[in-house]
N, C-alpha and C positions, 0 to 999 in steps of 0.2 A: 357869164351873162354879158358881158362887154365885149367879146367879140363878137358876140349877137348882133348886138348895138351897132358895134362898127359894119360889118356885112348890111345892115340896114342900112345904113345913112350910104352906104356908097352904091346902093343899087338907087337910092333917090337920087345922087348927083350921076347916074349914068341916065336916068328917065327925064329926066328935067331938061337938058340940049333937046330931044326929039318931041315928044309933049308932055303934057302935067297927065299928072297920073290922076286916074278917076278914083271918082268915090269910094267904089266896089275894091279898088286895086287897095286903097288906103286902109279898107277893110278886114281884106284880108290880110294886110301884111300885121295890121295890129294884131291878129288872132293868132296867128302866126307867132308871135312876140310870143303873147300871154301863152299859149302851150310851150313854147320853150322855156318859160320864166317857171311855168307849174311841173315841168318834168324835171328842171333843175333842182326844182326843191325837192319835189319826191327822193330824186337821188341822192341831194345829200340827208335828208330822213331816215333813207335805207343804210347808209353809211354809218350814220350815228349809230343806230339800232344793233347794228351787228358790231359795230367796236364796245358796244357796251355788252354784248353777251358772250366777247371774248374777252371784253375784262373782269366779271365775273366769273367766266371758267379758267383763268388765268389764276382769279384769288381762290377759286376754290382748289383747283390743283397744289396752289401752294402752301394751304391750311393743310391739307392730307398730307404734304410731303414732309412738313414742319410736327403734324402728331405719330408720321411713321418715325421718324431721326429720334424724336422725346421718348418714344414708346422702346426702341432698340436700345439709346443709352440710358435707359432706367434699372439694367440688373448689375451696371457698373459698381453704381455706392453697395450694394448687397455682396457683391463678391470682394470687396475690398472691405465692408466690415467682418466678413466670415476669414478672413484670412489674417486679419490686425492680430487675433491671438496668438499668429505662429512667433511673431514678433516679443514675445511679452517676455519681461525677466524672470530668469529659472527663482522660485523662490524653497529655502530649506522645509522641510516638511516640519510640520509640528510633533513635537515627542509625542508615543501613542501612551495612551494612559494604562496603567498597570493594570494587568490580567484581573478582573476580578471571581472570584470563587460563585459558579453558579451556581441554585440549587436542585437537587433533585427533580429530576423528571418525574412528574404522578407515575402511577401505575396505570397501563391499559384499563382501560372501561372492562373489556372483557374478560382478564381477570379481577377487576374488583366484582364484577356482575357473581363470577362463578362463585367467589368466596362469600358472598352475601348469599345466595343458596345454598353452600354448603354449613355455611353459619348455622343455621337453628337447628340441626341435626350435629353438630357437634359441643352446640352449645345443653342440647338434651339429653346429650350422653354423657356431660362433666356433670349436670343436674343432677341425674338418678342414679349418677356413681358416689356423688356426694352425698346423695340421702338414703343411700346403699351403706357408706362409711358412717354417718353420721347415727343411723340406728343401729350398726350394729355395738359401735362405741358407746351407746346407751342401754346394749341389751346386756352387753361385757360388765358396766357398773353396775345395772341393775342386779345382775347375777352375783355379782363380787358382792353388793350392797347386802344382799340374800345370805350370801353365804357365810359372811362375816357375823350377820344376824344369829345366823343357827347356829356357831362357832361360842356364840356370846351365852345363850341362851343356855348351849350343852354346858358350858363352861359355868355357867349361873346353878343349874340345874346338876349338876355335880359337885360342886361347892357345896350348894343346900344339900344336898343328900349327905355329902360327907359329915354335916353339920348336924344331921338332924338327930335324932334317936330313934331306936327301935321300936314301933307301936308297943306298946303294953296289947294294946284288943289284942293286935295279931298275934302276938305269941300267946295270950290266952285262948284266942279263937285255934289255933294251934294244936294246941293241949288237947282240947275238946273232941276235933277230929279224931276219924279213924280212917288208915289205909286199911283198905279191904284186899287188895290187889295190885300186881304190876307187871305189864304186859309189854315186853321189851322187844321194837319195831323197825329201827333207825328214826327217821323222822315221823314217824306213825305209830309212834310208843306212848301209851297210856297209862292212867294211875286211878284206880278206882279210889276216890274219896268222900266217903261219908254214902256210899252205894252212888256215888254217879260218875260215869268218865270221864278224864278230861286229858285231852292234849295240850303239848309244847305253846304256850301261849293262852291257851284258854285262862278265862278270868273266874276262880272259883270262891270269890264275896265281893263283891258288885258293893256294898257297904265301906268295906276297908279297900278296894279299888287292889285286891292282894290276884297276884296273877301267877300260872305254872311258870318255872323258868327252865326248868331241865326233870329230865325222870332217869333214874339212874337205880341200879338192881338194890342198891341198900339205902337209900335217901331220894329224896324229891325237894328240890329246892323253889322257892317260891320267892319273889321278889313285889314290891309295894311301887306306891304311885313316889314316894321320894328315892327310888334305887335303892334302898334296903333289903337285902338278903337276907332272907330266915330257910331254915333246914329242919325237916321232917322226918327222922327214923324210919323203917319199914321193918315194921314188927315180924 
């Protein structure tokens, strides 16, 4: 702007020898001025404006270039902690503690399944072989208990007979009788006595309980309710 100024003032000291400058001429030079004074500013306006929108893209370039460098040396500290361990002192291992005795592995499912099936069918056949053994070891005493009975009994019943005496009735009932006949058969041999027949066993006084015991060509033997034996002639 001041050599503005100066250009102006020396075109009035070349006007001024030949004649004064008019009104009009003074007019226009001031106009003249003011548009050089207003395009000056403009420009430096324009100047400002764009040194300011290169020094924000100046600052933003250098924010990005400053988080790409931070972001690149950030796997530094990670691979130097992964690697401190190579570094570390060997240390003795600790004693390992003594073998302890494990226990038995269970049994498969699938054989306990089977054996729990096969279970009450074996457990049915130790049942009814035990009550198989069990009664016949009751039917054994029972029998033995029997048989010791009748042993006792014969034994009792032998005794008393050995003890008893001879009826008197019978051998009178005896006397009275008559063989009439005798009819010699094998097991089918008879004795006709007192006119009626009787075989091996036949009971001939139901009173004295006196029964045949044998028939035989010269005697007939009869025997009583206590095993007494009485013999009959055959006349």
């Amino acid at each position: 702007m001041s050599l503005i100024n100066q250009a102006l003032r020396k075109a009035q000291n070349q006007r001024s020898p030949n004649q004064p400058a008019t009104a009009a001429e003074n007019a226009n030079a001031a106009a003249a001025t003011n548009r050089s004074y207003n395009a000056s500013g403009t420009g430096s306006k324009s100047g400002l404006l764009v040194g300011l929108v290169a020094g924000i893209a100046l600052l933003i370039g250098l924010v990005a270039g400053l988080l790409i460098v931070l972001l690149r040396s950030e796997p530094a500290p990670v691979v130097q902690q992964a690697a401190a361990p190579v570094s570390a002192t060997v240390t003795t291992p600790a004693p390992s503690p003594p073998a302890t005795l494990q226990p038995l592995a269970p049994a498969p499912e699938t054989s306990t399944a089977a054996t729990k099936q096969g279970a009450p069918s074996v457990l049915e056949e130790l049942r009814i072989a035990r009550e198989a053994a069990e009664a016949k070891a009751a039917a054994e005493a029972l029998a033995a208990t029997e048989a010791e009975a009748a042993a006792l009994a014969a034994k009792q019943a032998a005794e008393a007979a050995a003890a008893a005496k001879p009826s008197m009735d019978i051998i009178q009932w005896l006397s009275d009788a008559k063989i009439s006949g005798v009819r010699l058969s094998g097991s089918a041999s008879k004795v006709i006595l007192n006119n009626k027949a009787y075989a091996v066993g036949d009971t001939v006084n139901l009173v004295l309980d006196l029964k045949v015991m044998a028939i035989q060509e010269a005697r007939i033997l009869f025997v009583d309710a206590n095993g007494k034996k009485y013999t009959k002639q055959v006349l």
